[in-house]
C-alpha positions as CSV (number, residue, x, y, z in Angstrom):
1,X,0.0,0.0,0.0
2,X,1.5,3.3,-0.5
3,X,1.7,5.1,2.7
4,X,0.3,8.9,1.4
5,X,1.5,10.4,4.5
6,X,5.2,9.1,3.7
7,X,5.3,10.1,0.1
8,X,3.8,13.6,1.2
9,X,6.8,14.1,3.4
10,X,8.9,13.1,0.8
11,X,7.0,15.8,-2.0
12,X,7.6,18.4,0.7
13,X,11.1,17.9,1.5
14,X,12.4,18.5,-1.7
15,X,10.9,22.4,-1.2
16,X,11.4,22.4,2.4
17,X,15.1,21.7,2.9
18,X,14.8,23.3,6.6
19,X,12.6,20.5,8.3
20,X,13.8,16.6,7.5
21,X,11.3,14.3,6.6
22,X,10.5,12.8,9.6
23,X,9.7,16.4,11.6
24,X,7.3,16.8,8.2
25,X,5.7,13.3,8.4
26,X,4.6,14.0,12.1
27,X,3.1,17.4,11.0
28,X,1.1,16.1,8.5
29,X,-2.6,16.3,9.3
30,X,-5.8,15.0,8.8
31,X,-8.6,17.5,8.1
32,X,-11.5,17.7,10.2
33,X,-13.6,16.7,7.3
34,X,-13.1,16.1,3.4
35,X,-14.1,19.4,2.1
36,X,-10.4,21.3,3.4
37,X,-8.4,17.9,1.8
38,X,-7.2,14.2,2.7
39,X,-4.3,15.7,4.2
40,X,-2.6,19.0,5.6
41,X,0.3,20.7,6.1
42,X,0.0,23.5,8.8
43,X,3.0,26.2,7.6
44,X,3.2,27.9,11.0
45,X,6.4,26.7,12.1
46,X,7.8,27.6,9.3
47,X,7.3,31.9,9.9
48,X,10.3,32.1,11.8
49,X,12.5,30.2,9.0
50,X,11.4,32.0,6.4
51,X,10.1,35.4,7.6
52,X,6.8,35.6,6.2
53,X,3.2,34.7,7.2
54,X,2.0,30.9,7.0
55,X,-1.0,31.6,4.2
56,X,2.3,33.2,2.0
57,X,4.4,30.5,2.5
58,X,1.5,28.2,1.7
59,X,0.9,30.1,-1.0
60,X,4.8,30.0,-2.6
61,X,4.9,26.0,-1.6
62,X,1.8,25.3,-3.4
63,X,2.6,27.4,-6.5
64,X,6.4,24.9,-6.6
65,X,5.6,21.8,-5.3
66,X,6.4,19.1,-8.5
67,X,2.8,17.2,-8.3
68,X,3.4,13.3,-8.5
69,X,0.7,11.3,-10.2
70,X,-0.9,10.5,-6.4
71,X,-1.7,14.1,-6.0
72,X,-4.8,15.8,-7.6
73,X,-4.5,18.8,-6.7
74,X,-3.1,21.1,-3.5
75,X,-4.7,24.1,-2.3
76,X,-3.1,26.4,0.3
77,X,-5.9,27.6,3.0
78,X,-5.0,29.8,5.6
79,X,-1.9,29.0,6.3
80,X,-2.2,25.4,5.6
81,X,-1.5,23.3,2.5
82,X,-4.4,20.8,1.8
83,X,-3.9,17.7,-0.1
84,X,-6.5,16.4,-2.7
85,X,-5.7,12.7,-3.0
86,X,-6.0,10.9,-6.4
87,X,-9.4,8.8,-5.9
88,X,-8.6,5.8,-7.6
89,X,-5.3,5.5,-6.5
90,X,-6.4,6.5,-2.7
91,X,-9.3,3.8,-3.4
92,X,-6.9,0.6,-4.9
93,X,-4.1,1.0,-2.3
94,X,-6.4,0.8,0.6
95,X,-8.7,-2.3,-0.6
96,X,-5.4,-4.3,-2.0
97,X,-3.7,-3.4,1.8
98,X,-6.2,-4.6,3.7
99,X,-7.0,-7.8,1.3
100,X,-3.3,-8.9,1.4
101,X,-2.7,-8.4,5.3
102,X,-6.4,-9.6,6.3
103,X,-6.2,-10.0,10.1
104,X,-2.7,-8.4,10.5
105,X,-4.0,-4.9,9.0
106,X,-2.6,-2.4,11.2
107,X,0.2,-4.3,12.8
108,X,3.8,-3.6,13.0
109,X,7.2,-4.9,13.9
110,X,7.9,-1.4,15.5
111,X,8.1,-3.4,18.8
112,X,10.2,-6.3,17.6
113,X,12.7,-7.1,20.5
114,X,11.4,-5.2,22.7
115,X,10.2,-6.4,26.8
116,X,7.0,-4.5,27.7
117,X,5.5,-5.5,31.1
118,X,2.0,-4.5,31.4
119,X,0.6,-4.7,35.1
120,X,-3.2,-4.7,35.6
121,X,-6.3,-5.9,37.2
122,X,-4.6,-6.7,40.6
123,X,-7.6,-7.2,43.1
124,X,-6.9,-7.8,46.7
125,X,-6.9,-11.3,47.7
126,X,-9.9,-11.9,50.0
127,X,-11.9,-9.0,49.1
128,X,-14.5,-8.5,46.3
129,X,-13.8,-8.5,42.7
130,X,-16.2,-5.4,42.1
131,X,-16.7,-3.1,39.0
132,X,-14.1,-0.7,40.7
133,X,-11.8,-3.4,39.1
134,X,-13.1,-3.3,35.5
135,X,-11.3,0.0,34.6
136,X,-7.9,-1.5,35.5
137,X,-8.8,-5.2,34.0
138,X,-9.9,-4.0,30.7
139,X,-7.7,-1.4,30.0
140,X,-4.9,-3.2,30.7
141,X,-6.1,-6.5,28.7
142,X,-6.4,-3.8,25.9
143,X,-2.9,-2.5,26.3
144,X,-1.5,-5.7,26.4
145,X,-3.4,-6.7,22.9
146,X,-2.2,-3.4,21.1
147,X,1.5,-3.7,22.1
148,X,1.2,-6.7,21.1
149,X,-0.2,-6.2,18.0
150,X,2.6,-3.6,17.4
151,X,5.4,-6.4,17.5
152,X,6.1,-5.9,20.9
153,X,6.8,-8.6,22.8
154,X,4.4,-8.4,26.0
155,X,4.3,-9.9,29.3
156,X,1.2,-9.3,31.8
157,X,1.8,-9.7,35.1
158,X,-1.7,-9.4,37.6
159,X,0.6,-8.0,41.1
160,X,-1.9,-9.4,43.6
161,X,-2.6,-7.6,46.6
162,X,-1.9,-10.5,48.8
163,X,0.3,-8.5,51.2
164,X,-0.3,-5.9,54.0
165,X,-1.9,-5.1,57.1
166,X,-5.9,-6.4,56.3
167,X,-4.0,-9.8,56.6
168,X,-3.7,-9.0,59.9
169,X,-7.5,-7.8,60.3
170,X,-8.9,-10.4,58.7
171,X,-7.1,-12.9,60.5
172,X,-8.3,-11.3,63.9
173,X,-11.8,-11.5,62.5
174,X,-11.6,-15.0,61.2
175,X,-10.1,-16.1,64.5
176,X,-12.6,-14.3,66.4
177,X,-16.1,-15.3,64.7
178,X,-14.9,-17.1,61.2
179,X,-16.7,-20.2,59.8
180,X,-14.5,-22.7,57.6
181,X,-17.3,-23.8,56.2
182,X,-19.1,-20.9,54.9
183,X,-15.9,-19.4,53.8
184,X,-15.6,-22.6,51.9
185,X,-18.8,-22.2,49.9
186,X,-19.1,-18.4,49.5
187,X,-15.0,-17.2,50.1
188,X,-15.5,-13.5,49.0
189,X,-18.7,-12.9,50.5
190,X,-17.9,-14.6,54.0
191,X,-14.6,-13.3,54.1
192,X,-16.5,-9.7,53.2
193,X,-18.1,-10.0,56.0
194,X,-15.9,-10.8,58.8
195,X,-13.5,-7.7,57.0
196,X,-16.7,-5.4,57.4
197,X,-17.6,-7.0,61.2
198,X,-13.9,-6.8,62.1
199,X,-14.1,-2.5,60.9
200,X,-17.7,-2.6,62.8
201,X,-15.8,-4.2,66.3
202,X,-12.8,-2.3,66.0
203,X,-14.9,1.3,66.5
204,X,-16.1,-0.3,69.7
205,X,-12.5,-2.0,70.7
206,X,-9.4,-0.3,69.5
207,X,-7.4,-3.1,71.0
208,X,-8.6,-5.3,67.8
209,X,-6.2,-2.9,65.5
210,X,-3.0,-3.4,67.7
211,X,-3.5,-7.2,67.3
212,X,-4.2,-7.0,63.6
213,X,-1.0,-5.5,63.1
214,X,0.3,-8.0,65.5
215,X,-0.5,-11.0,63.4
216,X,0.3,-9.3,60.2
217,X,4.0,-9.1,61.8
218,X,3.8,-13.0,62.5
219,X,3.2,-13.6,58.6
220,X,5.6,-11.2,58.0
221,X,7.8,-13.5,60.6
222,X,6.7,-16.9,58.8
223,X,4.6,-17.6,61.5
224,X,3.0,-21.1,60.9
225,X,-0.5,-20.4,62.1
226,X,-1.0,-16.9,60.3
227,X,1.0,-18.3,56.8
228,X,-1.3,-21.3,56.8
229,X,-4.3,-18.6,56.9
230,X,-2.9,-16.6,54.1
231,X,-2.7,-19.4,52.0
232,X,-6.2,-20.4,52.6
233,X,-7.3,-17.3,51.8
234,X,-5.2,-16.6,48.7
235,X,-6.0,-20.0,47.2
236,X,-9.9,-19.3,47.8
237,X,-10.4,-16.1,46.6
238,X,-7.9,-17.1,43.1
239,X,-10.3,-19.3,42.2
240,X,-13.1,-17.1,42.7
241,X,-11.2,-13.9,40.5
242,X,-10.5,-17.0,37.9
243,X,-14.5,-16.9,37.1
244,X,-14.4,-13.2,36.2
245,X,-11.1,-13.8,33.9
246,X,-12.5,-16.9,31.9
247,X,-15.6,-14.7,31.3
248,X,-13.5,-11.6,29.8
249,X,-11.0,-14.2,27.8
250,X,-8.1,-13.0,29.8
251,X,-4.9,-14.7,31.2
252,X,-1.7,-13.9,32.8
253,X,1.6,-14.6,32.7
254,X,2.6,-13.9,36.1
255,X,0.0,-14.0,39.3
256,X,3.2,-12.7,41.4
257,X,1.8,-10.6,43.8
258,X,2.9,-8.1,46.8
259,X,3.9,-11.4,49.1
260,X,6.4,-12.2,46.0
261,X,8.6,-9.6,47.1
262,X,8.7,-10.3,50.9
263,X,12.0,-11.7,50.6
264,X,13.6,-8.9,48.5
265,X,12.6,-5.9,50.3
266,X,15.5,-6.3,52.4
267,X,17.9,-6.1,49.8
268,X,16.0,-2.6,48.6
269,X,16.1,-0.8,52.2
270,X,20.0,-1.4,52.2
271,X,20.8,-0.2,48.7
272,X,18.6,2.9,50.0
273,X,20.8,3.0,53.1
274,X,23.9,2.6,50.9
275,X,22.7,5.2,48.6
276,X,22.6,7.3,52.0
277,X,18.8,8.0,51.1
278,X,17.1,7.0,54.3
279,X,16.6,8.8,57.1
280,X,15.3,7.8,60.5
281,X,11.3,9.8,61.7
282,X,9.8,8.9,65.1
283,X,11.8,5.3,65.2
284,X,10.3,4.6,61.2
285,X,11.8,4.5,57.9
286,X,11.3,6.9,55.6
287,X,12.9,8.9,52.0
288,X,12.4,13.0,52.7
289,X,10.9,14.1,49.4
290,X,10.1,17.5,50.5
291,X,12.8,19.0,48.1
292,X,11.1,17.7,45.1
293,X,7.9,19.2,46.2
294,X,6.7,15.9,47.1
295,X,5.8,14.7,51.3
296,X,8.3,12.3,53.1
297,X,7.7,8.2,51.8
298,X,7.2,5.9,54.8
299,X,9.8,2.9,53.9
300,X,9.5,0.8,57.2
301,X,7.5,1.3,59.9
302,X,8.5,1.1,63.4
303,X,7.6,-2.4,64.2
304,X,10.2,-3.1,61.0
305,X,7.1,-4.0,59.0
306,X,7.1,-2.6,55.7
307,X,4.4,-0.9,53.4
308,X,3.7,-1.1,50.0
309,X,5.7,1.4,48.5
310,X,8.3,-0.6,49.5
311,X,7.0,-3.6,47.9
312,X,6.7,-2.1,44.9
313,X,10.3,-0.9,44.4
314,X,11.4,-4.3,44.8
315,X,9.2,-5.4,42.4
316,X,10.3,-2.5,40.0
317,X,14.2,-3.7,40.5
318,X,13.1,-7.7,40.0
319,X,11.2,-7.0,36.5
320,X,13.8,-5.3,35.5
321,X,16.6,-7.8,36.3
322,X,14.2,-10.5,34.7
323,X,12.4,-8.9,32.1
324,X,15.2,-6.4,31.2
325,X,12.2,-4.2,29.8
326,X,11.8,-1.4,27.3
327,X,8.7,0.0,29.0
328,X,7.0,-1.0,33.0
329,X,3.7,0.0,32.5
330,X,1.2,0.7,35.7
331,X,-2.4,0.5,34.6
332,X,-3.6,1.9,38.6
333,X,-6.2,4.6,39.0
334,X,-5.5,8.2,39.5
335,X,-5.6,8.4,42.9
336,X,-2.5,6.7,43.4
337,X,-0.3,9.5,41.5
338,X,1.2,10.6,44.5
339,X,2.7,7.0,45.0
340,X,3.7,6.5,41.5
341,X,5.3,10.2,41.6
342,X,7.3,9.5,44.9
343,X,8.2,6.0,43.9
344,X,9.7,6.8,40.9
345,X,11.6,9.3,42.2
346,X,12.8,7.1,45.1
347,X,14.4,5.3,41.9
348,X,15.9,7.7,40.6
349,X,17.4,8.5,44.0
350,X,18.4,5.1,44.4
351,X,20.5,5.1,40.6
352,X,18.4,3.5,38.1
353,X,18.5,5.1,35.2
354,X,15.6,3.1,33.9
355,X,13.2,4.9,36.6
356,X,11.8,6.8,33.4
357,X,10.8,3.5,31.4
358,X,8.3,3.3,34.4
359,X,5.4,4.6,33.1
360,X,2.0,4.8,35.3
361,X,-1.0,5.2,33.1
362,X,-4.0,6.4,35.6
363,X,-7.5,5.8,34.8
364,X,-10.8,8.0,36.7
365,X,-12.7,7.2,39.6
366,X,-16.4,4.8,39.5
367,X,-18.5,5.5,41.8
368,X,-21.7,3.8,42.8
369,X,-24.9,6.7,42.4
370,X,-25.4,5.9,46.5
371,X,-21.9,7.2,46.6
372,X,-18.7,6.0,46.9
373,X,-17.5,2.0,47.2
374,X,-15.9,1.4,50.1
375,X,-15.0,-2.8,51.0
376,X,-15.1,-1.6,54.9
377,X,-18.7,-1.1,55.1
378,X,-19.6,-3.7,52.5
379,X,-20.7,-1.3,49.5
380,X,-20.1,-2.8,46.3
381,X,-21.2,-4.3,43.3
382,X,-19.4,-7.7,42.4
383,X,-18.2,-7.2,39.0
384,X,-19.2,-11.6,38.1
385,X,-22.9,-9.8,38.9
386,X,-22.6,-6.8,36.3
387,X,-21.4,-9.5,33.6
388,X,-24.0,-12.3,34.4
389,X,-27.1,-9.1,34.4
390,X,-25.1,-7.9,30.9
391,X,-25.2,-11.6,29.5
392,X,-28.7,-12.5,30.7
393,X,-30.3,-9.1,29.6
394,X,-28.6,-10.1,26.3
395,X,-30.4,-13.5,25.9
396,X,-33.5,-11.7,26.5
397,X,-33.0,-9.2,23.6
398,X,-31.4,-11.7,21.0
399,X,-34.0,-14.3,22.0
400,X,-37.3,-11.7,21.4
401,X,-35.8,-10.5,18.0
402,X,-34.3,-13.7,16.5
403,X,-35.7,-16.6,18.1
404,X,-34.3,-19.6,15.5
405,X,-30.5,-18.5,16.5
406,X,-27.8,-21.1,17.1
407,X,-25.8,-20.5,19.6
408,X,-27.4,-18.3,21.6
409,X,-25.6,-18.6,24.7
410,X,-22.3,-18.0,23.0
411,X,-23.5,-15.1,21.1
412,X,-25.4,-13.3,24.4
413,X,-21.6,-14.1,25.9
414,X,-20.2,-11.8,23.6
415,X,-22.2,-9.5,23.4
416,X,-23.3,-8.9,26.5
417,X,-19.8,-8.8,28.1
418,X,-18.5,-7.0,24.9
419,X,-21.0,-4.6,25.8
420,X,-19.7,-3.8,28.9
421,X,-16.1,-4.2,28.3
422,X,-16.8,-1.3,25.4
423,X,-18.4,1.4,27.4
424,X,-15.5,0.9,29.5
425,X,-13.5,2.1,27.3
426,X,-15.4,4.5,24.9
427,X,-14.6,7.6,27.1
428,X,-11.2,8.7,28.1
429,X,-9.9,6.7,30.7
430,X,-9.2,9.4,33.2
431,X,-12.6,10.8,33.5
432,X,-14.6,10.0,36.7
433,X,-17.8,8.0,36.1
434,X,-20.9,6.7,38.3
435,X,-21.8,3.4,37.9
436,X,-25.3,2.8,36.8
437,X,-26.8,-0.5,35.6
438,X,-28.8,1.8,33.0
439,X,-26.0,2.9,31.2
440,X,-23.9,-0.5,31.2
441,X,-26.8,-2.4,29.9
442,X,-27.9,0.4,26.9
443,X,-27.4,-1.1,23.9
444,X,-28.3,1.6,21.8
445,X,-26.6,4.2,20.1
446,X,-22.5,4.5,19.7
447,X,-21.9,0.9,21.7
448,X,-20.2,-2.6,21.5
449,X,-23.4,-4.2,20.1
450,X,-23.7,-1.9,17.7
451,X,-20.4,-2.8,16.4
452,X,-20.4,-6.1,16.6
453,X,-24.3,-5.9,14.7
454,X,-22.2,-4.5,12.3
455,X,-19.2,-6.4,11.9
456,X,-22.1,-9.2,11.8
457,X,-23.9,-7.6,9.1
458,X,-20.8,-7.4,6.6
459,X,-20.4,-11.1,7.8
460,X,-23.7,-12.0,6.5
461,X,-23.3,-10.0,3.3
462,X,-20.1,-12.0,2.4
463,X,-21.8,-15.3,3.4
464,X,-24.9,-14.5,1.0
465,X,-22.4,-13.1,-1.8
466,X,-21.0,-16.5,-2.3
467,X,-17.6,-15.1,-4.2
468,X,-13.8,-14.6,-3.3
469,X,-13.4,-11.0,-3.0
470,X,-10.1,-10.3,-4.5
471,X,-8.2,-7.5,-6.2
472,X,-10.2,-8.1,-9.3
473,X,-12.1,-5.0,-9.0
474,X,-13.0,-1.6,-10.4
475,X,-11.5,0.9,-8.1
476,X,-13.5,3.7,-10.4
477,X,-16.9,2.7,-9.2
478,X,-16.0,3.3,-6.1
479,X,-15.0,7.1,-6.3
480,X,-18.9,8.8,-4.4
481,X,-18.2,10.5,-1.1
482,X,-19.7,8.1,0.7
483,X,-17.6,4.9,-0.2
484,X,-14.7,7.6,0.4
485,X,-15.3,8.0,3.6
486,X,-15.4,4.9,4.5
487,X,-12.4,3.9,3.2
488,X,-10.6,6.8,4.7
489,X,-11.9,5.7,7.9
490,X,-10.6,2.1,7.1
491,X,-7.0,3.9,5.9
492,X,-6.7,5.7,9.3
493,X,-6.8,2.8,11.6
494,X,-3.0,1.4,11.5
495,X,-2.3,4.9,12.6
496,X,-5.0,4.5,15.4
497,X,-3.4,1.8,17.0
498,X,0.0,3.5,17.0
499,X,-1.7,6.8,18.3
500,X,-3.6,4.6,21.0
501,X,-0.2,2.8,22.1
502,X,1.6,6.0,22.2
503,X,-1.0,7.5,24.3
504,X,-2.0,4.2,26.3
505,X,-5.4,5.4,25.2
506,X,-7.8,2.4,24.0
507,X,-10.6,4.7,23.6
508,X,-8.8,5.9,20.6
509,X,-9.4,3.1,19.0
510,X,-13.3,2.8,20.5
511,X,-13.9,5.7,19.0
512,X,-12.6,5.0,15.3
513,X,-14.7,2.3,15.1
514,X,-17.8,3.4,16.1
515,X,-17.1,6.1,13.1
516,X,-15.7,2.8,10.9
517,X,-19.5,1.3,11.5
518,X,-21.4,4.4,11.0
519,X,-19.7,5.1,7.5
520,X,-20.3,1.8,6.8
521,X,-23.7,1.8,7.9
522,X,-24.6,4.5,5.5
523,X,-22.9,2.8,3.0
524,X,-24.7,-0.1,3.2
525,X,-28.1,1.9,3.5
526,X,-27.4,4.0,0.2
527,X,-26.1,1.0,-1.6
528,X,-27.2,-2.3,-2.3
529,X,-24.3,-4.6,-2.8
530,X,-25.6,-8.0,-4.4
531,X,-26.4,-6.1,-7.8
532,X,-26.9,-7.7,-11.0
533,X,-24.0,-6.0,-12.0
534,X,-21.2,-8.3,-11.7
535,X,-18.4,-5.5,-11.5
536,X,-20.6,-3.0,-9.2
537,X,-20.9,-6.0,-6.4
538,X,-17.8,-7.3,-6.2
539,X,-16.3,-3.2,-5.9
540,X,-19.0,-3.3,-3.2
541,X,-18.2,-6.2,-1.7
542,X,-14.6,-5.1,-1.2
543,X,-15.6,-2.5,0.4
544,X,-17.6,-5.0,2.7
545,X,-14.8,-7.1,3.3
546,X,-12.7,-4.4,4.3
547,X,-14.9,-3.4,7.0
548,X,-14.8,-6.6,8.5
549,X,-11.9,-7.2,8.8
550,X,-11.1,-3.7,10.7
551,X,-13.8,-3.9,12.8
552,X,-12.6,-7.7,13.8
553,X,-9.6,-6.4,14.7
554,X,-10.3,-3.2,16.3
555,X,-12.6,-5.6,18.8
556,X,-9.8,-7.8,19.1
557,X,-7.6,-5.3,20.4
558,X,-10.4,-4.7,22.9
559,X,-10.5,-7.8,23.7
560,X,-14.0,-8.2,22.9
561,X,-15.6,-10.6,20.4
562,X,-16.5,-10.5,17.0
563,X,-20.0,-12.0,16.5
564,X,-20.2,-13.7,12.8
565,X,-24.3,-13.6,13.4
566,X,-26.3,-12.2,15.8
């Protein structure tokens, strides 16, 4: 395919000798919409250079520039330079692209030999897997996908909170009213509620806190009563978490979680003692940040117990001596940026130059419309719930408007997760949201169903068709503006998915293919595509096929599912 934004560069840098091609090929623009061009050059960079305003040296560029046979025409607008693309030329490239790559449209080997750890989901062990996890969960599966996609080679790791001092609490609780056998039949919920009784006790009884911390010291210790509890509780509550991951298709490679790195912290404080970067604060541990504009870091606490800041550096300084990674990426919401900000510089404190290859990417609050979860006092809603409602509400729908369906489980599956999986990430991911079943469970408008009815439309249109679609077509009966836009929209995505990695953004990609389905949904309206005319349906149904195929993958890199009927 030619790359039009690459040639561009090229066609410019012959009469811009000032700016090299790659500075030009990461100014080139795409137009709001089709009217001011396929593609723009904005000139205002170039005032300083060349003393004059942008629309003159628009003007002077557009009057000299040597017009190759891709180029129909440039017009110079205000102080830009808008490219007019060659139709059938724009039109062939695109179709023969996608129809040689199929399902690897859009990827790259920009990431070829390179480590990228991608840490997500990370629920604490004994506590509820509740939609305050999906953010974290899906954008991270997503991230992992489209790194992936990009050549890079990708390793998720799910850092378990399995560590800390509501170890201590709920062991104190289970001791003092626990029930094997109900924790054995319902772990999260029992165990819930003996972490919610032990908050409710401790109001009344202070003392309950000093032993919490007590036996959170004796599994720090190896203490074989309190390890022997951990276990139990770890092992229960995996296997409850491993529900919720079957049903979103996800895996890990690596369940190591805070406990992991009990062993290594020690190594960590005395490279921060060596470093001379510790200082001692009412008999505790900490790193004084205040000269970075940032409050001290508690280390070790005075009991020698250590927190999770801690934790995390070692676990920093292990991926990196295992992994030897290019980038450490954080998917944690935003109200841990303090942590992030002090741990990283603790790192750079403590020598490693690779600090900066740590990248946190935050993500907005969710809030219940009662107001805010909270695990103490027993407010949430178990995420296995919201994707059982989504699926069953699903049946409902598929079953009223296409009763003879096979496979209807499967399909309500899809859909009904994909559905909530897609408004998780249509919006940027570090806006604030409530939670609302109403919204989740819409499935009109710009949604997953929608473009997975779509993707299952074109399925359906290539099934009925009966034909090969190859490159024996007529790009010229393709030229109207609305098969253009389509295919503009279908020539934009492999630059979506870089812009989306770049950005650790998957809405970017959300969004592109809601606008990939409704182009192609008003393509399909204004033009039927089994025609008598041999030639005009198999143009057409290129234009299906391409469609499909970009919409498949754009789910993909989701991580939602592409129905073939619904």
């Amino acid at each position: 395919m030619i790359d039009f934004k690459k040639k561009l560069s090229e066609v410019l840098g012959k009469n811009i000798p000032e700016l090299n091609e790659e500075e030009i090929l990461t100014m080139i623009e795409i137009p709001p919409n089709s009217e001011m061009g396929d593609f723009a050059f904005p000139c205002f960079r170039l005032a300083k250079v060349f003393r004059k305003a942008p629309n003159v040296i628009a003007d002077d560029i557009a009057q000299n520039l040597d017009k190759e046979e891709f180029i129909k025409s440039v017009e110079a607008a205000g102080g830009y330079l808008n490219f007019f693309i060659d139709k059938q030329c724009f039109i062939k490239a695109v179709i023969e692209e996608v129809l040689l790559k199929k399902e690897t449209y859009g990827s790259s080997l920009m990431g070829n030999g390179k480590n990228v750890i991608v840490e997500f989901s990370s629920p604490n062990i004994a506590k509820p897997f509740h939609i305050g996890h999906i953010r974290t969960t899906v954008i991270g599966n997503s991230l992992y996908k489209i790194y992936k996609f990009l050549g890079f080679n990708t390793i998720t790791i799910n850092h378990l909170g399995d560590y800390g001092t509501q170890f201590g609490k709920l062991i104190v609780a289970f001791k003092n009213w626990g029930d094997e056998e109900e924790v054995k039949a319902k772990p999260i919920p029992a165990l819930l509620k003996l972490y919610v009784r032990f908050h409710e006790e401790a109001e009344k009884n202070p003392q309950l806190e000093d032993e919490s911390r007590e036996w959170f010291k004796k599994l720090e210790d190896g203490d074989e009563e309190a390890t022997k509890l951990w276990e139990w509780f770890r092992e229960v509550s995996l296997e409850e978490f491993s529900r919720v991951y079957n049903m979103l298709n996800i895996a890990f490679d690596s369940y190591a979680g805070e406990s992991f790195y009990s062993d290594k912290m020690p190594g960590v404080v005395k490279t921060m003692e060596e470093k001379d970067i510790l200082q001692k604060s009412n008999g505790a541990d900490i790193v004084d940040l205040e000269g970075f504009g940032m409050p001290p870091a508690l280390i070790r606490k005075r009991d020698g117990s250590t927190l999770y800041i801690t934790r995390d550096l070692a676990a920093a300084i292990y991926r990196k001596e295992t992994y030897d990674f290019y980038k450490n990426i954080y998917v944690v919401g935003s109200q841990q940026n303090l942590h992030f900000q002090q741990w990283k510089k603790i790192l750079e404190l403590m020598g490693y130059e690779w600090a900066d290859d740590c990248v946190h990417v935050p993500f907005g609050m969710v809030s219940l419309e009662e107001g805010t979860m909270s695990t103490r006092k027993g407010r949430v809603v178990f995420l296995e719930d919201v994707l059982n409602k989504a699926v069953e509400q699903t049946r409902e729908i598929i079953n009223e408007k296409n009763p003879n369906i096979d496979n209807l489980d499967e399909i309500a599956a899809q859909v009904g997760i994909g559905a909530v999986v897609f408004q998780e990430l249509s919006n940027n991911r570090i806006k604030d949201y409530t939670f609302t079943w109403d919204k989740v469970l819409n499935f009109e408008g710009e949604t997953g169903p929608y473009v997975q009815y779509t993707h299952a439309r074109a399925s359906s249109v290539l099934r009925r068709a009966e034909i090969n679609v190859d490159n024996n077509f007529k790009s010229e009966l393709l030229v109207d503006d609305i098969t253009l836009e389509v295919l503009k929209k279908v020539q934009q995505f492999p630059e979506v998915i870089k812009d989306a990695q770049r950005k650790n953004e998957p809405s970017i990609i959300t969004r592109h293919i809601i606008d990939v389905a409704q182009a192609f949904n008003r393509f399909y309206h204004d033009h039927p595509i089994l025609v008598e005319d041999e030639e005009l349906k198999k143009a057409r149904l290129a234009v299906v096929f391409v469609v499909k195929e970009v919409l498949s993958i754009g789910l993909g890199l989701l991580g939602i599912k592409a129905p073939e009927r619904m």
